[in-house]
N, C-alpha and C positions, 0 to 999 in steps of 0.2 A: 504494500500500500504506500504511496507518498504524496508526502504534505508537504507545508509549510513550518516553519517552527516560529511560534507566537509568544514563548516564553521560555526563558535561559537561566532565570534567578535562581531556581533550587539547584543543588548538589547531587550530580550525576543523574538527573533528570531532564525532559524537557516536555513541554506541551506542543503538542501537532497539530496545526488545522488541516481536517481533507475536506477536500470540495468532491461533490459526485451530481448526475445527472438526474433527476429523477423523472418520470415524466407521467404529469397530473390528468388521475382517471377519467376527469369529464369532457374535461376541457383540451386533453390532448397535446397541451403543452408543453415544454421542458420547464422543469424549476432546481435552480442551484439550490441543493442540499450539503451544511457545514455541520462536521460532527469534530467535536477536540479530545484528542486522546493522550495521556500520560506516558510517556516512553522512557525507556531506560540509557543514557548516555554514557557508559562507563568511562571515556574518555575529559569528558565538558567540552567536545570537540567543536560544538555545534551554538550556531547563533542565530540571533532573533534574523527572521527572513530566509531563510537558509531552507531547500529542498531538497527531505533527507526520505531513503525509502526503510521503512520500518516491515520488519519478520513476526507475527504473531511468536508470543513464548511461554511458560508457565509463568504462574503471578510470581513478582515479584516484590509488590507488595499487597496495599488494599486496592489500588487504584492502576497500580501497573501492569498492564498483562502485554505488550510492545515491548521490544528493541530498536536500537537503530541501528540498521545493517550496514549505508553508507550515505553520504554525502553525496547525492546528484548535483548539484548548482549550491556554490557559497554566496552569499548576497554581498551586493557592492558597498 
């Protein structure tokens, strides 16, 4: 899966936004859907804006069930 990364302040963590398409029953149109997920950074390699692709993994806490596998695009 990859995101964005929208928050870098915790301690080997980070927060991801994914965008995905959805597209609405009646009307038939696409609607952006944003879901934000808690990932695990073991490095702190990663920064705010940054397009990182994350691995599903066992929890590794209450809220982390993510990895980040690698660094797609670093932000300017």
């Amino acid at each position: 899966m990859v995101g964005t990364v929208v928050s870098d302040k915790m301690d080997k963590s980070v927060t991801v936004k994914v965008e995905r398409l959805v597209k609405h029953k009646l009307y038939k149109k696409y609607i952006r859907r944003r879901t934000k997920f808690a990932a695990h950074d073991e490095n702190n390699s990663c920064g705010v804006g940054d397009k990182v692709l994350m691995t599903e993994s066992k929890p590794i806490s209450r809220t982390k069930r993510w990895r980040i596998s690698r660094i797609v695009e670093k932000a300017v």
